[in-house]
N, C-alpha and C positions, 0 to 999 in steps of 0.2 A: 782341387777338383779334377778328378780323372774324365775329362770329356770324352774320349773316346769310348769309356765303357756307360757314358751316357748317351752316346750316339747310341750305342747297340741297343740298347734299354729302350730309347724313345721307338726305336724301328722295331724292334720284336711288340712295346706297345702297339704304336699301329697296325700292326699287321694283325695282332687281337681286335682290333677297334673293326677293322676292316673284315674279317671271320664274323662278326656280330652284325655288322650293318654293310652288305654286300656293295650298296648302289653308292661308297665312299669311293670317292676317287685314288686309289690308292698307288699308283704309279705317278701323282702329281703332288703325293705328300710325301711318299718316299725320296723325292729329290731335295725337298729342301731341309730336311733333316739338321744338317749341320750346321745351317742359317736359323735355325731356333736353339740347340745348343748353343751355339756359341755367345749371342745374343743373350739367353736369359742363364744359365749356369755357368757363362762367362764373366757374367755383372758386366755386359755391356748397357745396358739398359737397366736402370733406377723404375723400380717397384718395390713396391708393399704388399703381401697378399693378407694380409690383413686388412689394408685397407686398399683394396684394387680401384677407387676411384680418388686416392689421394692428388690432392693440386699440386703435389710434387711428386710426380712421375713423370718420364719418359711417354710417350706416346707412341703404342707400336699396332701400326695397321695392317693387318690381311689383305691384300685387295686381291690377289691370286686364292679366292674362297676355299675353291677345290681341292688345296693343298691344307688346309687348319687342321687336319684330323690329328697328324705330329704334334701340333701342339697342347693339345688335350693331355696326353699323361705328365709331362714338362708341367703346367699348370698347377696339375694333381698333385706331383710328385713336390711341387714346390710349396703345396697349401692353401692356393685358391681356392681349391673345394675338395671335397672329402675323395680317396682314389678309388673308392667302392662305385661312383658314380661311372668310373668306365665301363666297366660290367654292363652297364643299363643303358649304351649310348644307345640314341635315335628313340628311346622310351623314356626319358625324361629331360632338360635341357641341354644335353649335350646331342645336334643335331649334326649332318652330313656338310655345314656349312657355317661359318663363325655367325654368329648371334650377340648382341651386350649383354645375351641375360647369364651368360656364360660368365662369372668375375675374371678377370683378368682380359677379354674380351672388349676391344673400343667401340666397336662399328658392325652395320650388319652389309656385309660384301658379297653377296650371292653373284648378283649381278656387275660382271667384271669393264672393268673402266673408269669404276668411281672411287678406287682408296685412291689414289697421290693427286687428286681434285681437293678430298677432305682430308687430305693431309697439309697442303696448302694452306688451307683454310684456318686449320688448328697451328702449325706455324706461325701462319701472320698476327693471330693470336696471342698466342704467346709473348712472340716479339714485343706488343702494345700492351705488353703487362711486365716488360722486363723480368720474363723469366728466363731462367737460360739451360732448360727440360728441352732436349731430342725429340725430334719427331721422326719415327722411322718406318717406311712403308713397305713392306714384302708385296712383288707384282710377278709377275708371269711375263717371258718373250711375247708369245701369242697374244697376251693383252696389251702387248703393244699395237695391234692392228684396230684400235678404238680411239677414235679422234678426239674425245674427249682426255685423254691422258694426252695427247700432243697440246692442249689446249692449256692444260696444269703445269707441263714442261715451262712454256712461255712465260708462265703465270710467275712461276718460280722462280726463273732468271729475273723477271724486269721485279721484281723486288726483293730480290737479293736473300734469300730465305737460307741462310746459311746454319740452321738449325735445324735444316731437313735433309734424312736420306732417304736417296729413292735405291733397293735392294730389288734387285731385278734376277730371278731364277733362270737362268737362262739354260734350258735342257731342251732347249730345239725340235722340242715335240709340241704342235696345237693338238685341238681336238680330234682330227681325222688327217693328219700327213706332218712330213717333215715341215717345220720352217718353211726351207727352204724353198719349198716344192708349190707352199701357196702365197707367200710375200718375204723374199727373202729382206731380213732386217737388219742385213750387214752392210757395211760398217758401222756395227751400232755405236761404238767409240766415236768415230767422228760423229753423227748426227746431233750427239748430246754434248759434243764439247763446239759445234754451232751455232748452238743454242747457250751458249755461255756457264755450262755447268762444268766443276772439277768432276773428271771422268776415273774409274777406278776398275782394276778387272782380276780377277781369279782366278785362274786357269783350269785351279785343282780343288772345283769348288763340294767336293762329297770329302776332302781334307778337312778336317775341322779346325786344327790347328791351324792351316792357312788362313781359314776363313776366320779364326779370333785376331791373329794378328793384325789381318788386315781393319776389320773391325775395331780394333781397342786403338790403332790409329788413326782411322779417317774420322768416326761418326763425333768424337768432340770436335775437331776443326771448325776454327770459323775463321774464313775468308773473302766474305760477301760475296760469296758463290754455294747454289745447293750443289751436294753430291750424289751421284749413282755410283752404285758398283757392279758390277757386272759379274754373277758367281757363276762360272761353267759346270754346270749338275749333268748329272744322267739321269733321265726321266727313267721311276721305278726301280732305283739304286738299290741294289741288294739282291733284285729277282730275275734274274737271267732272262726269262723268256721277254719282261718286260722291259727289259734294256735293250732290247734288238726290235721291239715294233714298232712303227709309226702310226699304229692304234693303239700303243697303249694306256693312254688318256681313258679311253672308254670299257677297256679290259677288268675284268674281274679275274683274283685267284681262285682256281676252283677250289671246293672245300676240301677235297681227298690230299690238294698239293698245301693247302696254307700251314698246315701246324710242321711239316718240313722245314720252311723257311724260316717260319719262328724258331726253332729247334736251332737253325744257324748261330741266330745273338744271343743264343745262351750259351754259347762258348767262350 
């Protein structure tokens, strides 16, 4: 499996997905590109798309909603559902935000601070069924500033959920400013290894290949400790203008510059 020329595929899709339905946040899906590569074209994560509510799956949460729209052609492209359906997103179930009704789809995470709550949950789960299916949560820096995810940290340590990762996109863009500039969340390494979790970090997280490695070794691990990883992205990976804002969270590609950019990963 050529990931790299699946990286390009999955971002020139979004950037179609994003051309069809404007109000996608598309500088918060273009970051984590490489964290759904890797993960589902990687075979880090056991599914079925035949049967995308099989009892033996992998368990993989969106809790960073704003970022799902990358995952839609990955889906498609793997047979979840028919790839004629992206044509028609935001006009039939394929919406601006993960939904269940989507297969392949766990959870509905609009509302950011509750995937690694119900990730937890589905863990301990598990655990009290001796299964030994992954649970793995995609979250956002910024949704670190919700107390409820410092509540599911806790949660996670004092019972040892070592069948969960917590995958944290860390492109140092919130909604309207740097990081840094409204709560800066560094040292985020140590916070999480305070809290008793194995800590993991990425430097070169728009690398895909960095990001499989590190992936095909940490998420089987079990050492009654959960783990984070920590993936260094660039928010809006691929579009210059949005790699340099600290609005680009909320920015749209105009339409005169989007088929440009797609034009790029068809090289």
């Amino acid at each position: 499996m050529n990931l790299l020329k699946k990286s390009n595929f999955v971002r020139r899709e979004t950037l179609k997905i994003h051309k069809i339905l404007p109000e996608t946040r598309i500088a918060s899906s273009l970051s984590c590109v490489e964290i759904y590569v890797a993960l589902f074209y990687g075979k880090i994560i056991k599914f079925n798309p035949k049967k995308p509510n099989d009892e033996d799956r992998d368990r993989f949460i969106i809790s960073k909603g704003h970022g799902a729209i990358s995952l839609y052609p990955i889906l498609a492209d793997l047979g979840f559902f028919d790839k004629k359906e992206l044509k028609n997103v935001g006009k039939n179930f394929l919406g601006s935000i993960p939904d269940p009704i989507i297969p392949g789809i766990e959870t509905v995470n609009g509302s950011l601070g509750n995937g690694l709550g119900i990730g937890c949950g589905i863990s301990l789960a598990l655990r009290t069924k001796k299964s030994l299916r992954n649970v793995i949560v995609l979250g956002g820096d910024g949704e670190l500033y919700e107390g409820s995810v410092w509540e599911a940290i806790m949660f996670a340590s004092h019972h040892q959920l070592d069948n969960l990762t917590f995958i944290i996109d860390n492109n140092k863009v919130s909604m309207l400013d740097y990081c840094k500039n409204i709560i800066d969340l560094d040292p985020i390494t140590d916070k999480f290894k305070s809290f008793n979790w194995d800590v993991y970090k990425i430097k070169k997280g728009n690398d895909v290949f960095s990001v499989y490695e590190t992936f095909k070794k940490v998420i089987p691990k079990r050492n009654g400790k959960p783990k984070v990883i920590i993936v260094e992205t660039i928010k809006g990976k691929g579009v210059p203008f949005l790699e340099k804002s600290r609005l680009s969270h909320v920015l749209t590609i105009p339409a005169s510059q989007i088929d440009k950019y797609i034009e790029e990963f068809n090289k």
